[in-house]
C-alpha positions as CSV (number, residue, x, y, z in Angstrom):
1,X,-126.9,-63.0,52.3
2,X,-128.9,-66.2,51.3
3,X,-127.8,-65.7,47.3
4,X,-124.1,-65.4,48.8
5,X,-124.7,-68.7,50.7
6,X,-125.9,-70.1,47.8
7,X,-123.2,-68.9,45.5
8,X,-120.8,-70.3,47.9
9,X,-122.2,-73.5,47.8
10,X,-122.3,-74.0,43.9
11,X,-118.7,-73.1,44.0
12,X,-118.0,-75.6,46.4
13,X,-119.9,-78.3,44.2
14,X,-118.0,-77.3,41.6
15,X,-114.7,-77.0,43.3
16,X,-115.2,-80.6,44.5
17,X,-115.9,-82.0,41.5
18,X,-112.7,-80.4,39.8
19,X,-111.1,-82.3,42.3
20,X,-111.7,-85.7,41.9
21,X,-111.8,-85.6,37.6
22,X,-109.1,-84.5,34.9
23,X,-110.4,-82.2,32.4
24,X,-109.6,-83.3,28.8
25,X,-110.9,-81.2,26.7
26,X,-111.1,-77.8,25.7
27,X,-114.7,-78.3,24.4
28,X,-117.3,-76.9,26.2
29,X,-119.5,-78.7,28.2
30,X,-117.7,-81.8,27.5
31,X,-118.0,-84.4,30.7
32,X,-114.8,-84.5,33.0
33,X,-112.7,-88.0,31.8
34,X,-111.1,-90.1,34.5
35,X,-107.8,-90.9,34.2
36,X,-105.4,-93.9,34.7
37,X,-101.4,-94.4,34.5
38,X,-99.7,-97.3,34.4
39,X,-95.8,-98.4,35.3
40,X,-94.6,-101.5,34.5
41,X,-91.7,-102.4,36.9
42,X,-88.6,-105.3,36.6
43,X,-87.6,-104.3,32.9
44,X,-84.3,-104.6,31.9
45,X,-83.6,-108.2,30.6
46,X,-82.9,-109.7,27.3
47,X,-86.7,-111.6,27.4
48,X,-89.0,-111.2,24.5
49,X,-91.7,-109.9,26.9
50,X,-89.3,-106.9,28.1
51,X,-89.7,-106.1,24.3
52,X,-93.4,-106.8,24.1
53,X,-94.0,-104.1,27.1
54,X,-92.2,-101.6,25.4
55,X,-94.1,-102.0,21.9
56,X,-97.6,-101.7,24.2
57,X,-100.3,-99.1,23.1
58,X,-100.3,-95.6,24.5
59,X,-98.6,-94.0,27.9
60,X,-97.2,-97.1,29.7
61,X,-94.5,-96.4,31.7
62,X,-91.2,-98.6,31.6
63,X,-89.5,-98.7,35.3
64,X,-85.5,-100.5,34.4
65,X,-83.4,-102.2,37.1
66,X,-80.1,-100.1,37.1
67,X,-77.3,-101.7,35.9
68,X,-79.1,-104.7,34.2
69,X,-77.7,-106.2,31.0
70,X,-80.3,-105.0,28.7
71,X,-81.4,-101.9,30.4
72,X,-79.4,-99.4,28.4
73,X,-80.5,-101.1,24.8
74,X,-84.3,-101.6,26.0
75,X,-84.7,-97.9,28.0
76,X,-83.3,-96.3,24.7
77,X,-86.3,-98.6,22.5
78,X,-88.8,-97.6,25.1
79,X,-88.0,-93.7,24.9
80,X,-88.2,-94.0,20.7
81,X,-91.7,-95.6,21.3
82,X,-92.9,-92.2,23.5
83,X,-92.5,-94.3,26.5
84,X,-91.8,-92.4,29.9
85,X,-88.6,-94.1,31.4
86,X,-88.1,-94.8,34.8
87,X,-85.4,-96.2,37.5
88,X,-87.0,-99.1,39.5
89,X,-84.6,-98.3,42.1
90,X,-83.7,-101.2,44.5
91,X,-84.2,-100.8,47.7
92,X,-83.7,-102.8,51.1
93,X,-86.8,-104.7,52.2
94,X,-87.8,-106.1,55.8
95,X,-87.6,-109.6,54.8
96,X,-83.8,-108.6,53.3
97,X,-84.5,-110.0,49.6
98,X,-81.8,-110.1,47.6
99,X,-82.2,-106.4,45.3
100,X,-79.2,-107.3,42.4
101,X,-76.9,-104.3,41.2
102,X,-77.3,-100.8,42.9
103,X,-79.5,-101.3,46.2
104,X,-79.8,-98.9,49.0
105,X,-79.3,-100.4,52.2
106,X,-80.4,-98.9,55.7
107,X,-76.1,-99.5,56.8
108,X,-75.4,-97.2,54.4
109,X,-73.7,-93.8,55.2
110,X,-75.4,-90.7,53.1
111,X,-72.1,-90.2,51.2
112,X,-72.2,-94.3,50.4
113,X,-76.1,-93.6,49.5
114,X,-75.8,-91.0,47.2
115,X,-72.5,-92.4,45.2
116,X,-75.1,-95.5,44.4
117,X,-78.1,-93.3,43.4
118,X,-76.1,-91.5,41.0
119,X,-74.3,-94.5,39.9
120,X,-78.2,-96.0,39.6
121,X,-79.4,-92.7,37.7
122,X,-76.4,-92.6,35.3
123,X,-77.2,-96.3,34.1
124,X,-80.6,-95.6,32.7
125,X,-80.9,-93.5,29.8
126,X,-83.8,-91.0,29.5
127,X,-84.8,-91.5,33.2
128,X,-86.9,-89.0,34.0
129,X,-88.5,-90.5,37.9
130,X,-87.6,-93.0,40.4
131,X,-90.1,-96.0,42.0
132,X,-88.8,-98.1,44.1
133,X,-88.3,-101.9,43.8
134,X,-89.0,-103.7,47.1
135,X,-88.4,-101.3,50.1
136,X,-90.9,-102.3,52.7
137,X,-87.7,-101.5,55.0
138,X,-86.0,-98.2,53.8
139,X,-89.2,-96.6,52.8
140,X,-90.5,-96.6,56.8
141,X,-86.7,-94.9,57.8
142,X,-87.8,-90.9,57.3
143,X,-84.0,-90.1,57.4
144,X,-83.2,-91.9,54.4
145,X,-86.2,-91.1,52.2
146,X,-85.2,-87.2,52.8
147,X,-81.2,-88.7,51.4
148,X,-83.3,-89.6,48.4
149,X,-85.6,-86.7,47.7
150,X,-82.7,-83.9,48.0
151,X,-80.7,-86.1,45.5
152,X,-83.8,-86.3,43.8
153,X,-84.2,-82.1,43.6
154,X,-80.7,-81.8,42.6
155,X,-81.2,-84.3,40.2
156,X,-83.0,-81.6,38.4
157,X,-86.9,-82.6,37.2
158,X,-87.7,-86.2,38.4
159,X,-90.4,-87.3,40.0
160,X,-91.2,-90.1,42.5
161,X,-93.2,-92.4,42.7
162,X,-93.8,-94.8,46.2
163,X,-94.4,-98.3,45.1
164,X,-96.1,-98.7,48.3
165,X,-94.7,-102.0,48.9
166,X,-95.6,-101.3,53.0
167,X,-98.2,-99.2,54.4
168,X,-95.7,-98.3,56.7
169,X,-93.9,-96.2,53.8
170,X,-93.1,-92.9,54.8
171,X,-92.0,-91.9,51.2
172,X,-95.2,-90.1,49.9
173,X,-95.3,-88.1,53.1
174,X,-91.1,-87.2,53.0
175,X,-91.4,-86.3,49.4
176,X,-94.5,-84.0,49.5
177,X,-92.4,-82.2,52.7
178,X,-89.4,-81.9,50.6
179,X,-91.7,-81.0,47.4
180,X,-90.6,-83.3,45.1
181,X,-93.0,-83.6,42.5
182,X,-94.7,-87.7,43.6
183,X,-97.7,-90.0,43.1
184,X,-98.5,-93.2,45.2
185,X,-99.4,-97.1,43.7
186,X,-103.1,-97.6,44.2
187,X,-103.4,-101.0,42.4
188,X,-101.2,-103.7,42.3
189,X,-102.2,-105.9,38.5
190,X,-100.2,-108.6,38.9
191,X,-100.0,-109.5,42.7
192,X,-101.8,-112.8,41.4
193,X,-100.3,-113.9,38.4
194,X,-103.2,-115.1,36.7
195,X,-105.5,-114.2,33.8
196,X,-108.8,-113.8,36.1
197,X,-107.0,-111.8,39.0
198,X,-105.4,-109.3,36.6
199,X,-108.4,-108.5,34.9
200,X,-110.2,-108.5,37.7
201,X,-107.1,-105.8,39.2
202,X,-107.3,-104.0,36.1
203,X,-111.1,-103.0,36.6
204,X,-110.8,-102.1,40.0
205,X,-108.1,-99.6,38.6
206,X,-110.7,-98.2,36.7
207,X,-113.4,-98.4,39.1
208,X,-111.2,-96.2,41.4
209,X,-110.3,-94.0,38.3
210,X,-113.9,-93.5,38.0
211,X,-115.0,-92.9,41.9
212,X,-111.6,-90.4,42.6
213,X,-110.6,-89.1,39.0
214,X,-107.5,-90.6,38.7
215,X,-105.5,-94.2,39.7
216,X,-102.3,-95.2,39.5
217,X,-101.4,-99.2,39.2
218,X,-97.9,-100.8,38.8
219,X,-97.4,-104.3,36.7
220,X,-94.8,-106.3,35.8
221,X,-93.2,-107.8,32.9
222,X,-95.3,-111.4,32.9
223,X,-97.1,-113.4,30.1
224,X,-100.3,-112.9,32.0
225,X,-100.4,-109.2,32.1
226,X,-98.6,-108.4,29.2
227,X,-102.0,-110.3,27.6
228,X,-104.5,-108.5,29.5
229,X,-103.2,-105.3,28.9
230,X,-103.2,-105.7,25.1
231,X,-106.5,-107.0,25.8
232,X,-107.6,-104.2,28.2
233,X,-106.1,-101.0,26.7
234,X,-107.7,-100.6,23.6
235,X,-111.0,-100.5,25.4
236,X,-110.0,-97.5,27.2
237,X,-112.2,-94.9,25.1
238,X,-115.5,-97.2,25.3
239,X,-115.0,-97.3,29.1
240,X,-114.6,-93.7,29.4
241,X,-111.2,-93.4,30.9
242,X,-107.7,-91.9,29.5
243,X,-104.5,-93.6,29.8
244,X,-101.6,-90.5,30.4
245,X,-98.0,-90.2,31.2
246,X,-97.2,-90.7,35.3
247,X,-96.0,-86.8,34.9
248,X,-99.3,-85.9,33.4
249,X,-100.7,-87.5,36.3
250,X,-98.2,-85.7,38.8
251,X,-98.9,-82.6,37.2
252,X,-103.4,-83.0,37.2
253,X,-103.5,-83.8,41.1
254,X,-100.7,-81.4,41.9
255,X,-103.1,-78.4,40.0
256,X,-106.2,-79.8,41.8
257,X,-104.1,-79.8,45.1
258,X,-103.3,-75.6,44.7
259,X,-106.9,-75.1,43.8
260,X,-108.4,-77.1,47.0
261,X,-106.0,-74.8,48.9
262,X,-107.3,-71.8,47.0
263,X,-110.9,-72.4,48.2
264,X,-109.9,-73.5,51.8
265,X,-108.0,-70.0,52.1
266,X,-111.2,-68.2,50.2
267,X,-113.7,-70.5,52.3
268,X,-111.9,-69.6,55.7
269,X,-111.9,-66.1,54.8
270,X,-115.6,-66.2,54.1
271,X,-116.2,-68.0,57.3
272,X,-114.3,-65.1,59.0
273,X,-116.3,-61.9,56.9
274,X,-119.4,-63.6,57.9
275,X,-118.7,-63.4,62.0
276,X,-117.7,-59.4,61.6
């Protein structure tokens, strides 16, 4: 009984630790490598710094504004550079900012909702997930965000991705009921638009990488972060961490989420052997 307990509890260890870290390599014995992902949001404009993002080193995700001028030419670029391509879908937010072309609006009927998604989709080329731009009001209505992540399943494979620009989002939580494949921001780089505060965000995304395994942050297309990021990511491999694809990411945490249920069930059945 005591070598059982003891069993058990090296599996847990290990369980635990599979959890929280991204294996990278097929070597053996090679140490776990945290991960980070990175979306940059707002693209779509005919500004030398929308090209700059694009031409960025490694897995940096491009989020377009449906419907702007340059979205179509830039998306396209951005898919021939092995960028992942996403819709930075506007969205209605509390303080009732102006979104531009294609926002979802809490007055909308679902028939009215899902004619502008479509149109939204249809406008970038290659998309293959959805954040949203602004939001802190539609993202806290749980009727709406299940309009979005049904389109979203019949959309075929997209993925979502809650900006998280209110805690009081309800996005993360309707999309993991409705099981569309989804991540949540966890750093924001560019909330101060200066070069100290973004590098100082861009460390704390890989502090929390570090700590949990795997962190998500969202940027956008300024001077100041475009400069720290081709700074930053050619560091990545002397810091130890792996920038990936947002649908690598999806795909890591939802794998780590089956096997934490797989050791609950085996761990409550365990719990239950040991009372007979």
């Amino acid at each position: 009984m005591k070598n059982k307990k003891v069993a058990a509890g090296k599996f847990c260890v290990l369980l635990l630790s599979s959890l929280f870290t991204v294996q990278v390599s097929a070597v053996d014995n090679q140490a776990p490598v945290p991960v980070i992902a990175i979306i940059i949001d707002d693209l779509g404009s005919d500004n030398p710094r929308h090209e700059r993002v694009v031409r960025l080193p490694g897995a940096i995700a491009c989020s377009f504004l449906p419907m702007n001028h340059a979205t179509s030419r830039l998306a396209k670029m951005a898919h021939s550079y092995n960028k992942e391509i996403l819709l930075h879908l506007p969205m209605e937010a509390v303080a009732r900012n102006p979104m531009g072309p294609g926002g979802l609006t809490l007055d909308m009927t679902q028939q009215e909702f899902i004619w502008a998604l479509q149109k939204d989709l249809e406008s970038v080329p290659h998309v293959i997930g959805i954040n949203n731009h602004m939001g802190s009001l539609l993202t806290q209505h749980p009727g709406h965000m299940v309009w979005l992540m049904e389109e979203i399943k019949r959309n075929g494979e997209l993925f979502f991705v809650d900006s998280r620009t209110t805690h009081a989002s309800v996005a993360m939580t309707v999309a993991l009921e409705e099981g569309v494949p989804s991540l949540q921001r966890d750093i924001f780089l560019d909330h101060a638009d200066d070069l100290v505060s973004i590098r100082k965000q861009f460390m704390k995304t890989i502090a929390k990488a570090r700590k949990f395994g795997t962190a998500l942050a969202i940027g956008h297309p300024y001077q100041n972060t475009i400069t720290v990021l081709e700074e930053m990511l050619p560091q990545l491999d002397s810091m130890g961490v792996r920038l990936v694809p947002v649908s690598e990411m999806i795909q890591h945490q939802r794998e780590r989420q089956k096997t934490w249920q797989a050791y609950l069930s085996r761990s409550q059945k365990d719990v239950k052997n040991s009372k007979q």
